[in-house]
TIROZA-849692 format. One record per residue: residue in three letters; x, y, z of N, C-alpha, C, O in turn. Coordinates in pm, whole numbers, plus 50000, padded with zeros to 5 digits. Layout:
% TIROZA-849692
AlaXYZXYZXYZXYZ
...
This chain:
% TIROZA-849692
Unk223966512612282223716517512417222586527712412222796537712344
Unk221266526512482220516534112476220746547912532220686550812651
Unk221016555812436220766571312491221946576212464222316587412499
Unk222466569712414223906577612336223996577912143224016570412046
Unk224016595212191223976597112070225556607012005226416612312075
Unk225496606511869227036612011838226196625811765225146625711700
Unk226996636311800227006647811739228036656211667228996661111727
Unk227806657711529229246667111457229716681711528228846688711581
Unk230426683911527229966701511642231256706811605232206699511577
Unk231296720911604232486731411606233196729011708232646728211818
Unk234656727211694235496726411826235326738511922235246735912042
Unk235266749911888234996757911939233766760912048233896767412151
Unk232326753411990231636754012106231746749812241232396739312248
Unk231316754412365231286754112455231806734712514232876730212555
Unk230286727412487230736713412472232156707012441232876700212514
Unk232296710512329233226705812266234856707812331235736699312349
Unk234826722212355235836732312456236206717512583237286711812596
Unk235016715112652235096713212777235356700912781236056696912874
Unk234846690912675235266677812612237346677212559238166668212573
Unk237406683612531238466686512442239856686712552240966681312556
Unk239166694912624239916696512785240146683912883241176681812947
Unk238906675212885239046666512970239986658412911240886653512979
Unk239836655112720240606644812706242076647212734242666638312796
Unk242966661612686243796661412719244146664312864245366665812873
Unk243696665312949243866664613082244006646413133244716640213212
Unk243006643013044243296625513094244786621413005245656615713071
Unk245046624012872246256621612880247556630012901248626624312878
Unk247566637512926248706645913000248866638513213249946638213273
Unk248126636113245247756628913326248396612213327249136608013416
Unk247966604313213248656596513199250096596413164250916589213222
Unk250556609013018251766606113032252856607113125253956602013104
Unk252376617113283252956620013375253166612413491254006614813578
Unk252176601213488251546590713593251336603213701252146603113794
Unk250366613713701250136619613827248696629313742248296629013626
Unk248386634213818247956644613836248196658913753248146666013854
Unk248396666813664248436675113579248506686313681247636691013754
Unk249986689713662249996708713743249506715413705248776712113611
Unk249526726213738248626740913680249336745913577250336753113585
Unk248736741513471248796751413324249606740213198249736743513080
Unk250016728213251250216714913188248946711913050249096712712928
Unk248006709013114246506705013017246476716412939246386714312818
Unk246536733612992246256744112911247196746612799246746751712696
Unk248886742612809249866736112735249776733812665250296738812566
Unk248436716612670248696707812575247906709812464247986703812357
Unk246876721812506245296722312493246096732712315246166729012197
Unk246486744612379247576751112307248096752312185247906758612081
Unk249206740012255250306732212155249436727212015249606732611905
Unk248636717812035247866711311952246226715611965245396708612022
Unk245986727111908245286734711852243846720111763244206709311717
Unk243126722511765241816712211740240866722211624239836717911572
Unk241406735411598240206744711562240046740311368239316746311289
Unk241046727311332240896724611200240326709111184240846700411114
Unk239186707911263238446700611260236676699611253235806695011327
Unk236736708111094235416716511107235956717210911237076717810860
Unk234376716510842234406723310730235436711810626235456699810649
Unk236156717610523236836707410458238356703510485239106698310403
Unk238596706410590239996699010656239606689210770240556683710827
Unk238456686510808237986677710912236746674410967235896672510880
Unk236316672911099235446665811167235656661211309236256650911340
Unk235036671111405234726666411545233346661111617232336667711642
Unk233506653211631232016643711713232346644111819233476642211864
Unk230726648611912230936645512044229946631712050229176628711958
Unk230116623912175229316613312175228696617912341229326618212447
Unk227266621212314226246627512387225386611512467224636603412413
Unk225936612012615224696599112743223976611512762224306623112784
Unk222676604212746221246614312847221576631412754220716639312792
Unk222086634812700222626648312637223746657212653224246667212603
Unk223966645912779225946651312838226906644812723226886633712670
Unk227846657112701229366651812658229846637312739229796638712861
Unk230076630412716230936621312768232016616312656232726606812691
Unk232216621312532233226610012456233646622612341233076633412333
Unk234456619412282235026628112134235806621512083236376611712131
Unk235946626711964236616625111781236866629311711235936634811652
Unk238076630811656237856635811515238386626411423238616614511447
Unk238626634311283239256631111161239686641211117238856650211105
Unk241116644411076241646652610987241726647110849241786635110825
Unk241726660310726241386651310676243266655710550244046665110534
Unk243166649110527244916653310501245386648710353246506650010304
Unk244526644610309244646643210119245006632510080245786625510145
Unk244566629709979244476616409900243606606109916243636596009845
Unk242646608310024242036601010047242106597410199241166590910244
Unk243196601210287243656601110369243096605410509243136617610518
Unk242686600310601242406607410700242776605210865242326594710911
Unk243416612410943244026605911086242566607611143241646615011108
Unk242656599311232241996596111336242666607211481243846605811513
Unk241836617011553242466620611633241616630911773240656638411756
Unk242236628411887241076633712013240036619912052238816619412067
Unk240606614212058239136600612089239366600812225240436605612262
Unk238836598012281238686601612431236926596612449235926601312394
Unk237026587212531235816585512624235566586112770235416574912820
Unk235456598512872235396595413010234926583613062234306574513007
Unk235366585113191236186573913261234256571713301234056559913331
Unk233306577813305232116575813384231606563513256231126552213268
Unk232036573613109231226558113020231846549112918231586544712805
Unk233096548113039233766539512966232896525412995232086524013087
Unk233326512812871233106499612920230926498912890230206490912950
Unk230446508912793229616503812738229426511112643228406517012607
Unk230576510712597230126507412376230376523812343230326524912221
Unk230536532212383230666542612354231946544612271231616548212158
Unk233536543412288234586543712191234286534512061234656538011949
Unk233576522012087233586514711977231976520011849231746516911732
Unk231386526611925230196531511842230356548211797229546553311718
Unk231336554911849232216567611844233156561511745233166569611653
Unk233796553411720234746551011621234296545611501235086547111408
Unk232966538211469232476531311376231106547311351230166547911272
Unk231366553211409230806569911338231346576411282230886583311191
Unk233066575911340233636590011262234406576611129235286579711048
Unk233926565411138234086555711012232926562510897233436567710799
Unk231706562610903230936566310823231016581810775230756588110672
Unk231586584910925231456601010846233146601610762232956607610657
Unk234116599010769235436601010734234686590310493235096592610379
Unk233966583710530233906574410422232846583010319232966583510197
Unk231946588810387231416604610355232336610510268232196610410146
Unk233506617110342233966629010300235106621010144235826625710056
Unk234696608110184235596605010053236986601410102237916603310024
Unk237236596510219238546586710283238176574210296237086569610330
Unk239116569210268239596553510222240556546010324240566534310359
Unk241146553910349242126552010469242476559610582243006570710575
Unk242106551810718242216563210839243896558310910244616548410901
Unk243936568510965245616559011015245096568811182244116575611213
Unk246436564411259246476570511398247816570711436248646565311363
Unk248086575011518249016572711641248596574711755247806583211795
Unk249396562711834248606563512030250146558612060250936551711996
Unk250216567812235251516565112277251316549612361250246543912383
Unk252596545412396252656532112468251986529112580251656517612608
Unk251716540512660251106539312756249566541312762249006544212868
Unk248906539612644247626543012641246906527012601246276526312495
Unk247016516312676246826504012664245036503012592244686499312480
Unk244516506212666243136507912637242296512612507241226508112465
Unk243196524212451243026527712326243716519712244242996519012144
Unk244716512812224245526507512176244436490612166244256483112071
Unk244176490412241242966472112235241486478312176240556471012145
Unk241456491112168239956497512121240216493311987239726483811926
Unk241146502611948241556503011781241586488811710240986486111606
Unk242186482411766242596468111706240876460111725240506451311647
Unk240156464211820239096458411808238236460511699237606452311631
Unk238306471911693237426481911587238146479011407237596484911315
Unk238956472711386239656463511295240766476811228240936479511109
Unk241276482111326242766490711304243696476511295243376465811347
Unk245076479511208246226473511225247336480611270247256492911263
Unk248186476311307249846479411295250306485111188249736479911093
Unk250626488511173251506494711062252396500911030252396510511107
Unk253616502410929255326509410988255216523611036254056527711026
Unk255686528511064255566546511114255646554210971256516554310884
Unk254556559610981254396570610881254416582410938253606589010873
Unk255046591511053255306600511070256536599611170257016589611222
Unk256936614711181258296611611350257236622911455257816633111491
Unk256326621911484255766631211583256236626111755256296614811804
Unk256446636411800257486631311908256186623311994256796613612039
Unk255196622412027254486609512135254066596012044253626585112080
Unk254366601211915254026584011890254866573011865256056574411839
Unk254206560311873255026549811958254376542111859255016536911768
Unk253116541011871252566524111791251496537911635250906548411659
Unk251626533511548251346534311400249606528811383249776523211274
Unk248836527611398247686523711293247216527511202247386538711153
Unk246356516611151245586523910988244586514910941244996503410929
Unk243336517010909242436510210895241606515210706241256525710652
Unk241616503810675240936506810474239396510810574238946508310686
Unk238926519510431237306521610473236576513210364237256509610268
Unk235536510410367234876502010268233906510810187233236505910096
């Protein structure tokens, strides 16, 4: 897609902040089927803390249309070779041209970089869209390797 580009960035910067926000606002949103009350997203934002995705425990990409945020990523990176996949989020403005699937085959090169072999995920049931991204992007199924209370479906993809 012309004009989209991926950038590594501190969770902490500004971008990243405001990226970081939308995604969990889109799924706190979904898991509620409504609209997100006041202080729900700031909750979730919170709860699950993003600031160890920087340096040698991880990796956040933003994926930059025209030089706007529109998409994010990371990788944690969790030993042995090991790394989750986590924060992928592409707004709803660029969804449906190539942005999750060229955002995911980035934080592939960069996770294969740091020396991971294997990325895994979890996505809840209701996130249909991510769930047909992954499998496109050649994620599988796979048994549950954790009990984290929103996950539902398991993936994991070898790196080459």
């Amino acid at each position: 897609m012309p004009g989209l580009t991926f950038v590594t960035t501190d969770p902490g910067s500004p971008a990243a902040a405001a990226t970081l926000w939308a995604y969990y606002d889109d799924i706190v949103g979904r898991y509620w089927g409504r609209a997100p009350l006041p202080g729900e997203t700031d909750s979730a934002v919170a709860d699950e803390p993003s600031g160890d995705l920087q340096g040698d425990t991880g990796v956040l990409v933003l994926g930059m249309l025209d030089g706007e945020p529109v998409a994010c990523g990371g990788v944690r990176f969790v030993g042995g070779g090991v790394g989750e996949l986590t924060r992928v989020y592409v707004a709803s403005a660029a969804r449906g041209i190539g942005a999750g699937a060229g955002l995911l085959a980035h934080l592939d090169v960069l996770a294969a970089r740091a020396g991971i072999t294997r990325l895994r995920l979890t996505v809840r049931s209701d996130l249909v869209e991510a769930r047909r991204l992954y499998a496109r992007c050649g994620y599988l199924e796979v048994a549950p390797f954790n009990t984290e209370p929103y996950a539902e479906h398991w993936f994991a993809k070898e790196l080459r």
